[in-house]
Backbone as a ProteinNet text record, in pm:
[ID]
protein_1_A
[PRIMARY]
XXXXXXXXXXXXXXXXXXXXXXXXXXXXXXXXXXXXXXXXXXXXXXXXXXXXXXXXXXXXXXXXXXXXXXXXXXXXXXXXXXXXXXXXXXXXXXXXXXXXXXXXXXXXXXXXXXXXXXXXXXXXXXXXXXXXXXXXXXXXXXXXXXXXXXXXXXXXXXXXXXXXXXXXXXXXXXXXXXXXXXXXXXXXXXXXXXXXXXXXXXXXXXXXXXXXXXXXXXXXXXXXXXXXXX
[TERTIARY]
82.4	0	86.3	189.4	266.6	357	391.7	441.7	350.1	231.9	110.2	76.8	101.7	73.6	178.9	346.3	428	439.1	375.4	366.1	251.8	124.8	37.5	68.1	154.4	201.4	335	385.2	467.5	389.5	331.7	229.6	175.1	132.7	28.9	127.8	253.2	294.6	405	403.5	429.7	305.8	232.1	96.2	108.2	130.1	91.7	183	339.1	426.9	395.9	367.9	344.2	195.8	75.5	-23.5	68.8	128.8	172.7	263.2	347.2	421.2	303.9	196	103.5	94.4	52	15.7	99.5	226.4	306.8	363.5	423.7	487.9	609.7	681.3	834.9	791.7	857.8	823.1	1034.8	1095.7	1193.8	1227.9	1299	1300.5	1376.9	1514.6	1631	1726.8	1765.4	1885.7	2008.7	2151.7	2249.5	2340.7	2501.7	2569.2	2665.8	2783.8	2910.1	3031.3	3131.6	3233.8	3336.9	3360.6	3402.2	3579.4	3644.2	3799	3814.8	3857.3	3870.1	3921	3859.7	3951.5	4074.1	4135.7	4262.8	4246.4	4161.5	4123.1	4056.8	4027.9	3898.3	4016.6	3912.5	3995.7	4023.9	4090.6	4152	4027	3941.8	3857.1	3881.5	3823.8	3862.3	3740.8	3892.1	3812.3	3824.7	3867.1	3891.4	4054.8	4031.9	4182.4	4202.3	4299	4353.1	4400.9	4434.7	4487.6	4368.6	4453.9	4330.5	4288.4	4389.6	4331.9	4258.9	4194.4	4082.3	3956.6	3911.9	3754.1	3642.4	3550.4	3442.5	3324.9	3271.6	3095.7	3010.2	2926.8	2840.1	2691.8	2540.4	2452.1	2386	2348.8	2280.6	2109.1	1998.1	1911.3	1860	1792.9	1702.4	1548	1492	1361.9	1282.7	1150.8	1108.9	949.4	960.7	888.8	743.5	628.6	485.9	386.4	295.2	140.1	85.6	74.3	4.5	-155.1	-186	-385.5	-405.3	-503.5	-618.9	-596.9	-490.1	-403.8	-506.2	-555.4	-632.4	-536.9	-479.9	-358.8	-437.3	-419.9	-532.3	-406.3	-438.8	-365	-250.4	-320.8	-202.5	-96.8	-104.5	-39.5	122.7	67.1	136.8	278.5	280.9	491.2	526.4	473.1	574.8	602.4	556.9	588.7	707.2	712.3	835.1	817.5	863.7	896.3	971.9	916.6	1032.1	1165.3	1091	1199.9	1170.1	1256.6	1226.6	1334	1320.9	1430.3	1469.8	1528.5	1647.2	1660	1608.4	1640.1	1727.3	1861.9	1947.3	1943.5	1944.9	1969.1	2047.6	2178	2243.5	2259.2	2323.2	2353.9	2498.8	2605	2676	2648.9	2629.4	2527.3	2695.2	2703.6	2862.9	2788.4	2864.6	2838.6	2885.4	2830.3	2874.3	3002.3	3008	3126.7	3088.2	2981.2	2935.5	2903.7	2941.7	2891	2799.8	2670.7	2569	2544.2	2455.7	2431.6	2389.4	2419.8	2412.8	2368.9	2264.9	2249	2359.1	2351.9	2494.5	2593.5	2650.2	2781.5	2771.6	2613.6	2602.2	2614.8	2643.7	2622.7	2554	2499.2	2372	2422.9	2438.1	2453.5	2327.4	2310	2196.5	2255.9	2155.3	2148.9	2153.8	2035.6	1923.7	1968.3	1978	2007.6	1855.2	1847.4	1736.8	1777.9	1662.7	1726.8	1630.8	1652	1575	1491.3	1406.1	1362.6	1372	1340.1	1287.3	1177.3	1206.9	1129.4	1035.5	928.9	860.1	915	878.8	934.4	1041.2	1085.8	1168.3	1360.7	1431.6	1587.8	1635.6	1589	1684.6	1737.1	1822.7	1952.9	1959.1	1947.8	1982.5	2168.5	2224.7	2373.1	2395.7	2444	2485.9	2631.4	2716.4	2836.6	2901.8	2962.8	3031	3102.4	3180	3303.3	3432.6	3508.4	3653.3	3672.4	3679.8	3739	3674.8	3536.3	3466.1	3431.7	3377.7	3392.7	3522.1	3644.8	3787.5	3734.2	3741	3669	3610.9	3502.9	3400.7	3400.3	3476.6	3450.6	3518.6	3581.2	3636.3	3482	3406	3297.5	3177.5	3164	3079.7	3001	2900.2	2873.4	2831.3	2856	2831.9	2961.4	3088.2	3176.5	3117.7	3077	3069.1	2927.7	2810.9	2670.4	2601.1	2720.9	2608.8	2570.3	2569.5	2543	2433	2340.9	2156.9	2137	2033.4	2019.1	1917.7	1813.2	1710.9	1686.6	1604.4	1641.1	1424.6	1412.4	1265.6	1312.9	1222.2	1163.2	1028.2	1102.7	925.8	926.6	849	775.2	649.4	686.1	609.5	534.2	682.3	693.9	614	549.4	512.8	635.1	624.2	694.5	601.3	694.7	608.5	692.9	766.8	824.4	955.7	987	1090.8	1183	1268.1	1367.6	1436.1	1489.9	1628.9	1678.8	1818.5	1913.9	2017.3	2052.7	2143.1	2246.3	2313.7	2484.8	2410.7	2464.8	2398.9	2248.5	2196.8	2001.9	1938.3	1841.7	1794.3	1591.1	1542.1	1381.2	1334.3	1206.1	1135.1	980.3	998.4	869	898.8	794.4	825.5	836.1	759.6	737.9	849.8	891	1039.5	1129.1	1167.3	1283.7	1240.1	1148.5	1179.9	1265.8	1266.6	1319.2	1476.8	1531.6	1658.9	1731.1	1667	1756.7	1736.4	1850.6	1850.6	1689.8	1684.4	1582.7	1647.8	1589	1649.7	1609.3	1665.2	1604.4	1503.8	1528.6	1418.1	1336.9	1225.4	1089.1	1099.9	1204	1213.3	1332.9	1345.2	1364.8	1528.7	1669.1	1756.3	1771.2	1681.9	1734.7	1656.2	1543.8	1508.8	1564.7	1608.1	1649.5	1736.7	1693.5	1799.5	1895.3	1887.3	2037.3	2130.9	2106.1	2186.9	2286.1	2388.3	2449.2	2474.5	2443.8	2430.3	2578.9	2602.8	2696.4	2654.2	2738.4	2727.2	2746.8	2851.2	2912.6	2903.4	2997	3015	2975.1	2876.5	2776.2	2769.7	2801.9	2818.4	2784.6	2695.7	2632.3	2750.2	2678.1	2769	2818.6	2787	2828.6	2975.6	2984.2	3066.3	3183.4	3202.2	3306.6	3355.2	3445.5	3504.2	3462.4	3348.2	3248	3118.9	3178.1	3068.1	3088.5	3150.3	3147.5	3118.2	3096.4	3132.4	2972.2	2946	2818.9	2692.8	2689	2626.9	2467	2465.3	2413.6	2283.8	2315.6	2326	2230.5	2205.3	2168.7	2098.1	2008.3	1926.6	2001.2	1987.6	2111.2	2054.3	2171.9	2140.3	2128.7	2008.2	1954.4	2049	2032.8	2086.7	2114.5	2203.3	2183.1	2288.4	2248.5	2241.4	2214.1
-120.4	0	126.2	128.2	245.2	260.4	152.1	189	215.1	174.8	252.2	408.6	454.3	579.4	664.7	609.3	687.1	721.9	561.2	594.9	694.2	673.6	806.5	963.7	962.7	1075.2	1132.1	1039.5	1087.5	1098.4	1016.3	1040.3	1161.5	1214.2	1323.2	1450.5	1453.7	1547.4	1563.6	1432.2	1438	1528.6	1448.2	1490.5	1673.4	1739.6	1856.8	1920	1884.9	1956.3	1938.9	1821	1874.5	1924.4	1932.9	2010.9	2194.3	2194.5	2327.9	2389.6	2349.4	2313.5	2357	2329.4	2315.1	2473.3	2557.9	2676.3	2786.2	2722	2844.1	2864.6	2935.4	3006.9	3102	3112.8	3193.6	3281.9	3369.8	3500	3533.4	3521.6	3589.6	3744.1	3816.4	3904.4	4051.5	3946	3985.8	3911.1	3893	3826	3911.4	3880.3	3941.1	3847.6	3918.1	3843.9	3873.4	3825.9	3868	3793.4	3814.1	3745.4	3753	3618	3606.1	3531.7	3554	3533	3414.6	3248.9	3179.2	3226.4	3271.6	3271.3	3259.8	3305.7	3266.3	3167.3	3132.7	3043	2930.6	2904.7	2784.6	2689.4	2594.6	2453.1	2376.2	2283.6	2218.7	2123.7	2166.4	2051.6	1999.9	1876.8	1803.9	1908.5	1899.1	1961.3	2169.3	2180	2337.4	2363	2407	2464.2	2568.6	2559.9	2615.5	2772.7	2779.5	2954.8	3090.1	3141.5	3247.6	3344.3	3347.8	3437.5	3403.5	3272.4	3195.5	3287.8	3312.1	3387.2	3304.2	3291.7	3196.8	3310.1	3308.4	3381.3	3302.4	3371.4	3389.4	3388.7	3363.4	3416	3387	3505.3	3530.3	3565.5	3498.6	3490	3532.9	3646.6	3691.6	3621.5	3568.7	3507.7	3556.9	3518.5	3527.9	3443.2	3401.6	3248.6	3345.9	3277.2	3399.8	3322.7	3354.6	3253	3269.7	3161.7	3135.7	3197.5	3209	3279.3	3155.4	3210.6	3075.9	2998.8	3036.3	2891.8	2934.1	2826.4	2851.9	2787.8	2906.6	2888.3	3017	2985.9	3062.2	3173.7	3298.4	3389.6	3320.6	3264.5	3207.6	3124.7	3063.9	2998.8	3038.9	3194.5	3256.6	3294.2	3309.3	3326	3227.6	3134.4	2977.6	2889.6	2959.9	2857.7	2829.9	2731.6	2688.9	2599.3	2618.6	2508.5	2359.3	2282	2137.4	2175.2	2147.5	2170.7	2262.1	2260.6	2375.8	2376.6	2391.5	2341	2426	2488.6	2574.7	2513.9	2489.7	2416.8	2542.7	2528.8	2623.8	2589.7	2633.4	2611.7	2730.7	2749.3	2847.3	2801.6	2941.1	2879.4	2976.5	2919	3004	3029.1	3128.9	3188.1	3174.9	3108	3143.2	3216.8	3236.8	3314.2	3262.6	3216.9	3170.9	3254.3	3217.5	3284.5	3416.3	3482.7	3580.8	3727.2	3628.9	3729.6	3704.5	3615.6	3617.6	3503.9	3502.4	3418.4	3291.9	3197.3	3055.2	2933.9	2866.9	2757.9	2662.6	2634.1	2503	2528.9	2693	2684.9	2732.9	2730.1	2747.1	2576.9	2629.4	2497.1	2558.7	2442.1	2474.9	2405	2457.5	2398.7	2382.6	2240.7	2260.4	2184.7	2234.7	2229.7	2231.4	2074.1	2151.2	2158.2	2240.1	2245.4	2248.7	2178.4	2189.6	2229.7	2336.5	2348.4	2312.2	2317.7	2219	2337.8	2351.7	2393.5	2546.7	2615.1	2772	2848.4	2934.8	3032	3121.2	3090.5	3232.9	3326.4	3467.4	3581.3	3587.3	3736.9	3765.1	3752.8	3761.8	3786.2	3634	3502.9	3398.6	3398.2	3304.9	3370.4	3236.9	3220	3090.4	3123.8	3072.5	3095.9	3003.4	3009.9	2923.9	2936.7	2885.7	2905.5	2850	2924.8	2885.7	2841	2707.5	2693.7	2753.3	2816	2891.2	2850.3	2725.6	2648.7	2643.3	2581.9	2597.1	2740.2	2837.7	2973.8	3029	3000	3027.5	2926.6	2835.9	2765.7	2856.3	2887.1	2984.3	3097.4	3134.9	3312.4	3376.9	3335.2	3363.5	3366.7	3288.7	3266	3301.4	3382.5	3416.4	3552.3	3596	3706.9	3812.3	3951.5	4081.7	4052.9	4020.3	4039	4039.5	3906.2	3836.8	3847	3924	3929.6	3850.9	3742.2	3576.3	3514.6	3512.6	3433.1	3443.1	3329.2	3367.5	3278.5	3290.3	3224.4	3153.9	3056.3	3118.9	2996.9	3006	2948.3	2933.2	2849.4	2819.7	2763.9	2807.7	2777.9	2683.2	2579.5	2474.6	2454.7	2409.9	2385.1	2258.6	2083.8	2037.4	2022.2	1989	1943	2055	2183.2	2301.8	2374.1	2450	2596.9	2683.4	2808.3	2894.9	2994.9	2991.9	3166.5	3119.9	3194.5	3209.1	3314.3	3364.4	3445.3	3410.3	3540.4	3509.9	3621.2	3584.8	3704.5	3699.4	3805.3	3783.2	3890.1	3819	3906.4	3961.3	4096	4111.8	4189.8	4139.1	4239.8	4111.4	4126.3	4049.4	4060.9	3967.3	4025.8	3922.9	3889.1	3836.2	3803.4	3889.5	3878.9	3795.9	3740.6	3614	3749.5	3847.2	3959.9	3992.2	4022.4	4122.9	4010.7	3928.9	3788.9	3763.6	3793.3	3725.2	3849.3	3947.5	4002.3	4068.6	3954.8	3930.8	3889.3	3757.2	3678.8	3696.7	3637.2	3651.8	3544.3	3553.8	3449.2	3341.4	3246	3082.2	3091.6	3003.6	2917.9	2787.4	2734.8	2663.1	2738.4	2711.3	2778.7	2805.6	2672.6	2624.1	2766.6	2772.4	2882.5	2831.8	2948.9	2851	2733	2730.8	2700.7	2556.2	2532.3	2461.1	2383.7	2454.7	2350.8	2303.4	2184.4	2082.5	2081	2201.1	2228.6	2325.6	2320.3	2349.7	2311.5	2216.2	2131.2	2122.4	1992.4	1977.8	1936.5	1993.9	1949.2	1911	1834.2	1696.3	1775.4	1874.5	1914.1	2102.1	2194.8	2322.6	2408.1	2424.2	2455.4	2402.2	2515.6	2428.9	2480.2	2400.5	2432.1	2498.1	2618.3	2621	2517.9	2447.9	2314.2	2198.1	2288.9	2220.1	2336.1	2449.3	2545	2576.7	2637.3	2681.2	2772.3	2820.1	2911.6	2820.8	2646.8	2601.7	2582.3	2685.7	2673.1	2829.9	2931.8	3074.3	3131.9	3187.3	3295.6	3196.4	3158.1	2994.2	3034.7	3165.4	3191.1	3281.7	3284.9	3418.5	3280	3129.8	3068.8	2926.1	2908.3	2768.5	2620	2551.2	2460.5	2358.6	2328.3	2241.8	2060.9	2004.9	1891.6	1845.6	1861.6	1753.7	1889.6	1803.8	1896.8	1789	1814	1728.7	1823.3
0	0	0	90.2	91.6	-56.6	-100	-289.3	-372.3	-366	-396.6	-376.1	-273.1	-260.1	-284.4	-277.1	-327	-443.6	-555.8	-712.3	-734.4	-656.3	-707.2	-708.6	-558.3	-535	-679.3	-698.5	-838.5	-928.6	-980.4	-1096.7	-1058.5	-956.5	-960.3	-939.3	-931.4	-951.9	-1065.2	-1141.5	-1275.6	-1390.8	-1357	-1431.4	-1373.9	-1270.8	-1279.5	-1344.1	-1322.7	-1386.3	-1619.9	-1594.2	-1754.8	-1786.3	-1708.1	-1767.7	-1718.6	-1582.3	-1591.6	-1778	-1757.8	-1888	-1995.4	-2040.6	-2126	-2082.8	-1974.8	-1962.7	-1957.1	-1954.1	-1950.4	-2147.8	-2147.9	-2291.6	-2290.9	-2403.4	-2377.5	-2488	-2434.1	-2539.6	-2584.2	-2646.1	-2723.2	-2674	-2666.1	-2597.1	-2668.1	-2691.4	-2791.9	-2792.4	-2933.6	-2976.1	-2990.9	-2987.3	-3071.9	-3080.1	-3174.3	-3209.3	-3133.8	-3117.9	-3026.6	-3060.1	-3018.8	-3040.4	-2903.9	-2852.4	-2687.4	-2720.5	-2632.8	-2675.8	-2576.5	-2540.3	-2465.5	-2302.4	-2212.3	-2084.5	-2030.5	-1987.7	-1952.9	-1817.6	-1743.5	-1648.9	-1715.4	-1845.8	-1906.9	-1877.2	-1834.4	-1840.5	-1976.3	-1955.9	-2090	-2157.3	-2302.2	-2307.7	-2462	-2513.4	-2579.6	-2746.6	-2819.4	-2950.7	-2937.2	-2824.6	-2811.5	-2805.4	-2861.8	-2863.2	-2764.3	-2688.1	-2600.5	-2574.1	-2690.9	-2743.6	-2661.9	-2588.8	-2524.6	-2634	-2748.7	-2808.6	-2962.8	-2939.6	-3041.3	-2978.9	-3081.1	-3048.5	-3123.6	-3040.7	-3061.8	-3117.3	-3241.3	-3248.3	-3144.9	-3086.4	-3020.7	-3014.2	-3041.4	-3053.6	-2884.2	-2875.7	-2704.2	-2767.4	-2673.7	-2669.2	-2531.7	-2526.1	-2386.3	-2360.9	-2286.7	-2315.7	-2163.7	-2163.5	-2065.9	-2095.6	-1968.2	-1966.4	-1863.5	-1954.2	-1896.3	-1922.9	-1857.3	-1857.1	-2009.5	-2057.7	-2175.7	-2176.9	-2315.2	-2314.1	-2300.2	-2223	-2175.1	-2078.3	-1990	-1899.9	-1806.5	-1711.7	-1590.6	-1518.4	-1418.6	-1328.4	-1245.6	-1087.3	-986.3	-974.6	-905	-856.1	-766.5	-686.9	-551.8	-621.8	-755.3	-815	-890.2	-885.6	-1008.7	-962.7	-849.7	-767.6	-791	-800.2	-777	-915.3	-1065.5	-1137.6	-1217.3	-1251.7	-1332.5	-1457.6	-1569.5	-1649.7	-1627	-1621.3	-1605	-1724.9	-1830.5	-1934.6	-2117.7	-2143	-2262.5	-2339.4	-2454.7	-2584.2	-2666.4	-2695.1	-2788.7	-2915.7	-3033.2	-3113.9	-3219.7	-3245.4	-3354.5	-3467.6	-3569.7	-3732.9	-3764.5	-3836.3	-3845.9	-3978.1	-4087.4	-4194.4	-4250.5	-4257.4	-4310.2	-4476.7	-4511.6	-4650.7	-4748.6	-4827.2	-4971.5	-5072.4	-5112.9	-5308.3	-5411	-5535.1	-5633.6	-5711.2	-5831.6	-5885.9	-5951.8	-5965.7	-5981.9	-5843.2	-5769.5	-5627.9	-5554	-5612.3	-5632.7	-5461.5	-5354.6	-5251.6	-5338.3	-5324.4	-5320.7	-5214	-5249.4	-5155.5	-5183.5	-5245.7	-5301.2	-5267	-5220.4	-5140.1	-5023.7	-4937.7	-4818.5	-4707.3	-4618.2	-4513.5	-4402.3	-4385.2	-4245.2	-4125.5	-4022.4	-3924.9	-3793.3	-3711.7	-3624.7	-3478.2	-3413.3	-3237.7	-3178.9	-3112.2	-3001.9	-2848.2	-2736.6	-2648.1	-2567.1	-2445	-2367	-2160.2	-2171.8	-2025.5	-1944	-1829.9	-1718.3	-1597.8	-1537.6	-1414.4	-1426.3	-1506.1	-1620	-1522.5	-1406.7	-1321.2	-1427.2	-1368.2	-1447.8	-1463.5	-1550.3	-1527.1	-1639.4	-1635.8	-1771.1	-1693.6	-1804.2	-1764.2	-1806.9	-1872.2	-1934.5	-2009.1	-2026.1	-2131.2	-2198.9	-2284.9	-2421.5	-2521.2	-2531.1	-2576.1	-2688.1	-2798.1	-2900.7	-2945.2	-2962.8	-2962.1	-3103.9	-3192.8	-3346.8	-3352.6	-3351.6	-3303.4	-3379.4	-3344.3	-3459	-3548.7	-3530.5	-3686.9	-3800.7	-3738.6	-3881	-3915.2	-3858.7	-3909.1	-3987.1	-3962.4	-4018.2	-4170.2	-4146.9	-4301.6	-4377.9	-4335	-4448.7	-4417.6	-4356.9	-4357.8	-4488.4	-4564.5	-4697.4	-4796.5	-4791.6	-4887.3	-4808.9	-4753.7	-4661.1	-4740.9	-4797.1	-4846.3	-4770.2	-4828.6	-4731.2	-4637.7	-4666.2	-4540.4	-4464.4	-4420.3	-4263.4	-4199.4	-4321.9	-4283	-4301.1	-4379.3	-4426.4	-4330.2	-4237.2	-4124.3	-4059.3	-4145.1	-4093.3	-3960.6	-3856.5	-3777.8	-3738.7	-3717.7	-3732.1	-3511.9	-3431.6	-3310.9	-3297.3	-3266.5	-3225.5	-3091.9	-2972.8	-2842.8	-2815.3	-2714.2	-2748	-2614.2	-2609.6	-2421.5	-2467	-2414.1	-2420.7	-2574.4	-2667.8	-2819.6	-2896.1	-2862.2	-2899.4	-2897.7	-3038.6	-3045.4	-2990.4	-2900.3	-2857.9	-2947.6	-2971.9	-2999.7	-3067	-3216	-3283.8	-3342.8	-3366.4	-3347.5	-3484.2	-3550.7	-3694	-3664.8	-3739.1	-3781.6	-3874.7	-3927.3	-4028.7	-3994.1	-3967.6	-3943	-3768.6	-3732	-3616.7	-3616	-3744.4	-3728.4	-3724.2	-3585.5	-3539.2	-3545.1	-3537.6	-3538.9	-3498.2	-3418.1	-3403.7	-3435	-3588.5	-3659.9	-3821.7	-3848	-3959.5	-4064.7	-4087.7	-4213.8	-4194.1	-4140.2	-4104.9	-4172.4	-4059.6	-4146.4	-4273.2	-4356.5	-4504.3	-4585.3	-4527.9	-4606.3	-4540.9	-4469.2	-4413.3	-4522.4	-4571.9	-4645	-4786.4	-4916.5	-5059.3	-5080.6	-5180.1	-5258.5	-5284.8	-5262.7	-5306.1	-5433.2	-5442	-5629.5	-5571.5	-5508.4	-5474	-5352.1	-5339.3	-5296.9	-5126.4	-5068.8	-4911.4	-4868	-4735.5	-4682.9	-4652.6	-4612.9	-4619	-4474.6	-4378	-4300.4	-4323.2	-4441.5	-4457.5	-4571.9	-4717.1	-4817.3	-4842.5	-4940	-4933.4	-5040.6	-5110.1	-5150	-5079	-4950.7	-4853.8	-4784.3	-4790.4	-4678.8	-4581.9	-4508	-4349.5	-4309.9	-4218.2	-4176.4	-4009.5	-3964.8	-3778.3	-3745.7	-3731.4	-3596.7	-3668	-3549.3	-3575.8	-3482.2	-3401.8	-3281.3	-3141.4	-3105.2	-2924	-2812.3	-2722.9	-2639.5	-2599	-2414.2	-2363.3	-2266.1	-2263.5	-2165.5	-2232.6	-2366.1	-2453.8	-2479.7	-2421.6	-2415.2	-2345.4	-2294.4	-2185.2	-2133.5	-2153.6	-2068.8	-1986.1	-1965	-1888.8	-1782.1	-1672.9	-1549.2	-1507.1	-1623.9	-1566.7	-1635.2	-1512	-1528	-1515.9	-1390	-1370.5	-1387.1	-1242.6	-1225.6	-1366.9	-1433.6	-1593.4	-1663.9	-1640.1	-1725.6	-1652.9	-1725.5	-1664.8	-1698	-1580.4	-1642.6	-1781.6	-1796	-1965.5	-1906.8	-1943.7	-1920.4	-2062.5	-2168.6	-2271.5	-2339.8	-2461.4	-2622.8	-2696.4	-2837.1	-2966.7	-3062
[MASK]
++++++++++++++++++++++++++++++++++++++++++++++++++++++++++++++++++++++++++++++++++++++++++++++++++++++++++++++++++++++++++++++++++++++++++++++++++++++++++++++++++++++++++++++++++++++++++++++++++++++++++++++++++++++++++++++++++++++

């Protein structure tokens, strides 16, 4: 009887944390771009190069996590909530140019992902981080069009396999309206958007959480911790 009542008691506060989850929503806030130089304190990690003076691109995401329309959540409810978990999904694309000048999908590469963070306080001030890694940027920054403005971004927020809120940018102009972003990027030749087509190339790797840089022990406090990313 008593493992009985301990499993209900989980179940029933499983079950509340994901109908909560269902009522809450992230709103995007502001994005930008940056460029951060390795620490002279980062510890030694595998795939980073060591050099303090390697500079990593950056994209920083401000969010703030707020009661969804329609959520029936009581007043007394409203200090105490939290997200269990919530997902960062990245698609970046470094944009090339053909031999005319001209932006190209066929000599762009897309890079993706998803980072998820865990236990998200109501209220505004979270911080989402995506990190470029040097190398592959040193690769394409030669074929990069607009000196160094090729670099589209585009980052969707989900809560409970829903997108709530999405974000692009190209070089450092940032927006959080879909009208605005179409007219960020060149025109494809095919119809799909670049972060979607498939004469785009994917590349595995390039993108890194911060849990994967030498900025994952600093500014702890500045960020919700990271449950997974892939």
């Amino acid at each position: 009887m008593r493992f009985l009542m301990i499993a209900l008691m989980l179940a029933a506060v499983t079950g509340w944390a994901q109908n909560l989850d269902d009522q809450l929503s992230i709103n995007i806030t502001d994005m930008k771009m940056s460029k951060s130089k390795t620490p002279n304190s980062a510890p030694a990690m595998a795939g980073v190069a060591p050099d303090t003076k390697t500079e990593f691109l950056r994209v920083d995401v401000e969010y703030e996590v707020v009661i969804a329309k329609g959520a029936k959540i009581r007043a007394d409810q409203q200090d105490d909530l939290w997200l269990s978990e919530c997902v960062f999904a990245w698609r970046v694309v470094l944009c090339g140019e053909n031999e005319r000048g001209d932006a190209s999908e066929r000599k762009s590469t897309r890079l993706a992902k998803a980072v998820t963070y865990g236990n998200v306080e109501i209220g505004p001030g979270h911080r989402a981080v995506i990190f470029i890694e040097p190398r592959i940027y040193d690769r394409f920054k030669d074929r990069l069009i607009d000196h160094g403005k090729g670099i589209f971004v585009e980052v969707s927020a989900s809560v409970g396999g829903k997108t709530r809120a999405k974000g692009w940018m190209r070089g450092t102009k940032a927006t959080i309206r879909m009208s605005e972003a179409r007219k960020f990027f060149p025109r494809t030749r095919s119809k799909q958007t670049w972060f979607s087509s498939e004469d785009v190339s994917e590349s595995s790797f390039g993108l890194l959480s911060k849990a994967e840089t030498p900025w994952r022990d600093s500014s702890l406090g500045a960020f919700e911790y990271i449950v997974n990313y892939e």
